[in-house]
Residue, then its C-alpha position, 0 to 999 in steps of 0.5 A: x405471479x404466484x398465488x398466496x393463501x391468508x397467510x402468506x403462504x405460496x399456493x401452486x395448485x394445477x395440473x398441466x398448466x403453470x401459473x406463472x412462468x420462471x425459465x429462461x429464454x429459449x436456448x438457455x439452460x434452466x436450474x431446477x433443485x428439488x429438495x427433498x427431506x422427511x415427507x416435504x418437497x421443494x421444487x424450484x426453477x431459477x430460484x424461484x419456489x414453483x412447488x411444495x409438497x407435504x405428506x410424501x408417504x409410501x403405501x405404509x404412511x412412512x415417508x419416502x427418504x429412499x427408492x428410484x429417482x425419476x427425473x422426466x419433462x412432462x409435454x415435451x422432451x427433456x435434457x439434463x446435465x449436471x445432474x447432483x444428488x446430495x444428502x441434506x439435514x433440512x431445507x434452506x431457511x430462505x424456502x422453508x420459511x417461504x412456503x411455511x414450512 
C-alpha cells in the first residue's frame, strides 16, 4: 500500500526497491505515463501515482522543459511500444491533487 504524509499526501521514497506493486501479470503489457510540466513530474504505472517529483532543474536552477528523453528499466531488461510524446498545459486534475500538487 502506498505511504501517506500527515496530510494526505502520497510518500514514494526508496531506492531499488518499490513499496507496493501496480503491473500486471507477467506476459501482460504495463501502461507507464510520465508527466512532466515546469519542474514537477508524475509518473504512473496502470494508473496508479508510483512517483512525483518537484524541483526538476538543470545546472543553472531552471527547470527542465527541454533536452534528451531517456526511456530505461532499471534490474532488468525493458520493451517499449507505443511510445507517445505529447505537450501538455499542466497535470491531470485527478493526480495533481492527489500528490498535492
Amino acid at each position: 500500500d502506498p505511504v501517506f504524509d500527515s496530510k494526505g499526501k502520497i510518500i514514494h521514497k526508496g531506492y531499488g526497491f518499490r513499496s507496493f506493486n501496480t503491473e500486471n501479470e507477467l506476459g501482460e503489457w504495463n501502461l507507464v505515463e510520465y508527466y512532466c510540466y515546469e519542474d514537477k513530474t508524475i509518473h504512473l504505472v496502470n494508473g496508479q501515482v508510483v512517483c512525483e517529483g518537484e524541483a526538476m532543474l538543470d545546472e543553472e536552477g531552471k527547470a527542465l522543459t527541454q533536452g534528451l528523453i531517456l526511456l530505461e528499466s532499471e534490474w532488468a531488461g525493458g520493451a517499449y511500444k507505443e511510445v507517445r510524446i505529447r505537450p501538455i498545459k499542466g497535470f491531470p486534475e485527478a493526480y495533481r491533487q492527489e500528490v498535492g500538487f
